[in-house]
C-alpha positions in Angstrom: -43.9 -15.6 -10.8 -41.6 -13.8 -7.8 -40.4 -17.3 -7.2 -38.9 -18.1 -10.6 -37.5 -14.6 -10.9 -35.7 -14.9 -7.6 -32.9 -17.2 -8.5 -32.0 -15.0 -11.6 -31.9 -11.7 -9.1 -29.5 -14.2 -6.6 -27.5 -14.9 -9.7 -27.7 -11.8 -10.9 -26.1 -10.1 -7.5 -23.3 -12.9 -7.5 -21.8 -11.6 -10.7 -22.1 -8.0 -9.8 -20.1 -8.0 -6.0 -17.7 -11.1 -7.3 -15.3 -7.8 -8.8 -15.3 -6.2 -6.0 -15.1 -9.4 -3.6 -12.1 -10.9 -5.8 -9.9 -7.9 -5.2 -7.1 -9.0 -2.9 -3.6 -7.1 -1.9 -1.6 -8.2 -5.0 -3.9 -6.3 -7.2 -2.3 -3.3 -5.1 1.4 -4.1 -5.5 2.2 -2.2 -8.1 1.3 0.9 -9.7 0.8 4.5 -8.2 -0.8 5.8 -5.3 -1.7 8.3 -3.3 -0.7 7.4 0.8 -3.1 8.9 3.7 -2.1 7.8 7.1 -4.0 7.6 9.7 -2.6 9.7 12.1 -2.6 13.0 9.8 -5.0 13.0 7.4 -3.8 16.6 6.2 -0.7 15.6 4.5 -0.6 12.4 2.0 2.1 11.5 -0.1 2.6 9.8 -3.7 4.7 7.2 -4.8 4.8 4.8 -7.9 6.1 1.4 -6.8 7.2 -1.5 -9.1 8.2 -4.4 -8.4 11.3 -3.4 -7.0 11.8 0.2 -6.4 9.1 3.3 -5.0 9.5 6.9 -5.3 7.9 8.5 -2.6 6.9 12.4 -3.3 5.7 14.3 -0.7 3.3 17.3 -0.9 6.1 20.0 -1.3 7.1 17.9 -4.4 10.5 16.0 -2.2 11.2 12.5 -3.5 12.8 9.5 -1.6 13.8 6.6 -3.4 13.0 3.5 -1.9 14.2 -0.6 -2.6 11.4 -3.1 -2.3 11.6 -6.9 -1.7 8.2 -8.9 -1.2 8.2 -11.3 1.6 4.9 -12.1 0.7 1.6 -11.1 -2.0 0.5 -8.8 0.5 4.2 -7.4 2.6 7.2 -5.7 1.3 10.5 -4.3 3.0 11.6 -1.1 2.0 14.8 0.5 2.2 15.9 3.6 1.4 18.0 3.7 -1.7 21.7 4.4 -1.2 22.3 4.8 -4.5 19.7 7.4 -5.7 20.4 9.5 -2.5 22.5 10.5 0.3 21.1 9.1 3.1 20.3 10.9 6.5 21.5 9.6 10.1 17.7 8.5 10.7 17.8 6.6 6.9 21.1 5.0 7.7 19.4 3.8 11.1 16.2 2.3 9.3 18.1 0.4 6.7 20.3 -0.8 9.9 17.7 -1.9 11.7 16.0 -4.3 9.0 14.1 -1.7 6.5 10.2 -0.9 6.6 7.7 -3.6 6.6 4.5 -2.7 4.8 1.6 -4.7 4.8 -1.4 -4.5 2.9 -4.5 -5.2 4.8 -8.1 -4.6 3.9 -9.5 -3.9 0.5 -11.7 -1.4 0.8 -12.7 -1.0 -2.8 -10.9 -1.3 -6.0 -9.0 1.5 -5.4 -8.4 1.3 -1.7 -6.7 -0.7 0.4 -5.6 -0.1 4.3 -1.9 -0.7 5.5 0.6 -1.6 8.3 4.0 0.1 8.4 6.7 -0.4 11.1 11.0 -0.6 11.1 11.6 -4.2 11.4 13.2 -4.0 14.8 11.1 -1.8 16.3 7.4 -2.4 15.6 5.8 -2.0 18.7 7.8 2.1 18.8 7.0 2.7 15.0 3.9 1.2 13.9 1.7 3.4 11.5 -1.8 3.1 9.4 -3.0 4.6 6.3 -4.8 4.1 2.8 -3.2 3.5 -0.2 -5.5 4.7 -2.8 -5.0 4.1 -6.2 -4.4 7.0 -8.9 -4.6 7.3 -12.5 -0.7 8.3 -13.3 
């Protein structure tokens, strides 16, 4: 009896991981998220990216506008947005220097994923990890 019941329990377990396993970056691209880096895991911010703009709020409620163009399903460069915002010395610089890279990485579950960021020209000097993790707004 155990051995005809074992291929439906095999079968059974394929259907039920395939969700999770058949998440990938792009179903991250878009939408809103909470950010936790790595390196302070007291502060996060939120943004809400589409597929060609991201607001970025941090925790005192500041927002910085942001351009997006995707090299790739699972990179984008980001820029700060001249024409939503005056930009700082250190914005000016970044946009300068190439923009942000941001690079989605790992799924962890459907509504986590791990990411690079770095300034184009300077990755080695800049790089930074974190979570995205998915909210409900």
């Amino acid at each position: 009896m155990k051995y005809v019941i074992l291929p439906y329990l095999i079968l059974l377990t394929s259907f039920t991981s395939y969700d999770y396993e058949s998440k990938s970056c792009t179903d991250f691209k878009l939408g809103s998220y909470k950010i936790f880096m790595s390196e302070d895991s007291e502060s996060y911010y939120t943004i809400k990216r589409t597929d060609s703009s991201q607001i970025e709020i941090n925790e005192y409620g500041d927002e910085v506008y942001y351009t997006i163009k995707w090299i790739s399903d699972c990179s984008y460069v980001q820029k700060f947005d001249k024409s939503k915002m005056k930009l700082t010395d250190e914005m000016k610089m970044v946009n300068g220097d190439g923009g942000m890279i941001i690079e989605l990485l790992d799924v962890i579950d459907e509504n986590h994923i791990t990411f690079r960021s770095y300034v184009k020209n300077f990755k080695e000097m800049s790089m930074r990890n974190g979570v995205f993790e998915r909210t409900k707004n």
